[in-house]
N, C-alpha and C positions, 0 to 999 in steps of 0.2 A: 591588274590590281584586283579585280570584282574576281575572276579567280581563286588569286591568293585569298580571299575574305571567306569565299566560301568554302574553300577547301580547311581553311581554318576552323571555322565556324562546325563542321562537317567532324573535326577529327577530337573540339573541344565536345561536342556532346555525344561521341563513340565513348571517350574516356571517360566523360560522367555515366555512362548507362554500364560500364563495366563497374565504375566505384560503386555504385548503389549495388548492383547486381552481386558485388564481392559483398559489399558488407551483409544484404538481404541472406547469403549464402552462408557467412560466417556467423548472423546467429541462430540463423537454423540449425545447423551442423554443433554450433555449441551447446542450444538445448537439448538436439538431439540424442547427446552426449553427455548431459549436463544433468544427470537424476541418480534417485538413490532408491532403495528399498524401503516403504514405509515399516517402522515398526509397530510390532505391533499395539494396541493400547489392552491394559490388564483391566479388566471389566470389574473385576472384583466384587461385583455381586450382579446375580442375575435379573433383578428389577432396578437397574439403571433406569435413573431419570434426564430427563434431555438427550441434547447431541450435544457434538463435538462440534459442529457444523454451522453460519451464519447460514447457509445455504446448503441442502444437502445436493441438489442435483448438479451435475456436471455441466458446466456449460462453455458455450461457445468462448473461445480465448484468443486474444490476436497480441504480437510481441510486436516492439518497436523494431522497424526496418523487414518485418516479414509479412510476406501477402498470404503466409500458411495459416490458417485454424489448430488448434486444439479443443478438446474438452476436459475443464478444470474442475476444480473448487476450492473453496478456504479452509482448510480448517484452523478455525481459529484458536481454540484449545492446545494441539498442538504447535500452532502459528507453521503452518506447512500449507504449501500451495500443491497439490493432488491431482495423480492423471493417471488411468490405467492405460496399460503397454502391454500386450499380449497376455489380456488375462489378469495382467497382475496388477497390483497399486503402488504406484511411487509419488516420491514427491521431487518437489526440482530442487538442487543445490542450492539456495541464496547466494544470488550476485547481485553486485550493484551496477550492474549495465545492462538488467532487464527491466522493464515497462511490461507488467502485465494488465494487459486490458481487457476487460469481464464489460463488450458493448449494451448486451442488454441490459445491467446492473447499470450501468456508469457509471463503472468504477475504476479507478487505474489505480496495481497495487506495485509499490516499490521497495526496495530495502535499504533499509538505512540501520547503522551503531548507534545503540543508545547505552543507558546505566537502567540497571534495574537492580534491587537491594545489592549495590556498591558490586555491580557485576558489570562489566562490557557485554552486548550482546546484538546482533543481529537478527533484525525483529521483519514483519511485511507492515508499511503501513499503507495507509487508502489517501492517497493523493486528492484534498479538497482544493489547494489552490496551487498551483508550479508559477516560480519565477527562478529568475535568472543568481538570484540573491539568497532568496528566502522563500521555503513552501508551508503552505497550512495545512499539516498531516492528522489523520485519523488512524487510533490505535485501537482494533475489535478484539473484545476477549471473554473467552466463554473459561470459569474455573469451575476443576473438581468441589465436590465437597463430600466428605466421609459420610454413610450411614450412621446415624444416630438411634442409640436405643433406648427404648423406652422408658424410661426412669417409675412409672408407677402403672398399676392396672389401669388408670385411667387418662394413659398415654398412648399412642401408639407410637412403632417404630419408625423412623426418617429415612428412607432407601438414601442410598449413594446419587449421589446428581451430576451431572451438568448444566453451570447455569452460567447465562450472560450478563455479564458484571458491567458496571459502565464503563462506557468507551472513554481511551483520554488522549484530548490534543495537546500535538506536539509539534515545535519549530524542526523544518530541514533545512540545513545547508547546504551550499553545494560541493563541499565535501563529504559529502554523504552520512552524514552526524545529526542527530536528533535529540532534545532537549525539550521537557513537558513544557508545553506552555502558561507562563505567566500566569497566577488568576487575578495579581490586580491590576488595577485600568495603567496605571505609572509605570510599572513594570513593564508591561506590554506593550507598552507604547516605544520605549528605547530600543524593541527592537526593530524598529523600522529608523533608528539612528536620525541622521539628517533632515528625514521627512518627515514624523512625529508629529510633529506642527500643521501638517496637511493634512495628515490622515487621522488627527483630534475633529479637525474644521468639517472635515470631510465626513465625519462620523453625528456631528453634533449638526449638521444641516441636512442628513440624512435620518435620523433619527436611530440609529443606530445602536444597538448595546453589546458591550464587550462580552457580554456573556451567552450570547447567543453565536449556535455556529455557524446559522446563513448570514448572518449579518457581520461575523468574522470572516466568512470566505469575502464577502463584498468587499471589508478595506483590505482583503490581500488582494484581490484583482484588482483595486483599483491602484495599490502599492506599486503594483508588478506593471503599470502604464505610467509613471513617474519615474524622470530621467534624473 
């Protein structure tokens, strides 16, 4: 009988080191494969101000189920995640069954469909809280803005810019769908449905303000520990 247990026990976790092993294999091989040619961005004038970039340097990147590295970046402008490959600059395909994790940052970036002026689109956002239900996402965004010219001698001209516009939260589902977040308190609260009532109580003994984002990630962690 001690045998059969072990011989069991023995062939249950050969099959589990091959499943992980397959899946660790399968997303490698699909980011591998999984990028495109960056385009290029039109400067359109040669005293650009800003970046494109939350971060311009490349950094350390690790994907869910892979023990490989990369080196990434954001750019948030374009809303493209960035990695050169012999030489050159691409960026990854957007799928929703990657988890890009920036360790130094502490950042995990995901993608999720949202609306933006009455458009579908697939966007990177910054994973502030993950549950099972409901995540508390961050949306980073750097816009153009045209040179401006001088309207009088005692103007000067406005170069063309890059600038960081404020960020804005948003609900995830877990069908991968994103929705700006509520800004009133009643609003807000229904999306935690059933439990609303706790995480009011939870909020107002914590001192807590809806309008603040560590103190929104706190009732999403504390959300996502209520059964």
């Amino acid at each position: 009988m001690k045998k059969k247990i072990k011989y069991y026990l023995a062939t249950v976790l050969l099959f589990s080191s091959i499943v992980i092993y397959s899946q660790q294999k399968n997303v490698e091989n699909v980011f591998d494969n999984n990028f495109a040619i960056v385009p290029s961005f039109d400067l359109r004038a040669n005293d650009l101000l800003g970046s494109s970039y939350i971060n311009e340097q490349f950094l350390a990147v690790k994907l869910i189920n892979s023990d490989k590295t990369y080196l990434m970046r954001y750019n948030a402008y374009m809303d493209e995640i960035e990695f050169e490959k012999d030489g050159k600059l691409f960026y990854l395909t957007k799928a929703y069954n990657f988890s890009i994790i920036f360790e130094s940052l502490n950042k995990i970036y995901q993608v999720f469909s949202y609306q933006e002026n009455n458009r579908t689109k697939d966007g990177y956002f910054v994973a502030l809280s993950k549950g099972d239900n409901i995540s508390l996402l961050l949306q980073e965004k750097i816009k153009y803005f045209d040179e401006v010219k001088a309207r009088s001698g005692y103007t000067k001209d406005k170069p063309a810019a890059l600038k960081r516009i404020k960020d804005k939260l948003y609900i995830g589902y877990n069908n991968k769908t994103a929705s700006e977040l509520p800004i009133k308190k009643n609003e807000l609260l229904k999306l935690f449905s059933s439990k609303s009532a706790d995480i009011e109580v939870y909020a107002k003994k914590n001192n807590l303000d809806f309008r603040k984002n560590e103190d929104l990630i706190q009732m999403f962690n504390y959300y996502n520990t209520l059964n």
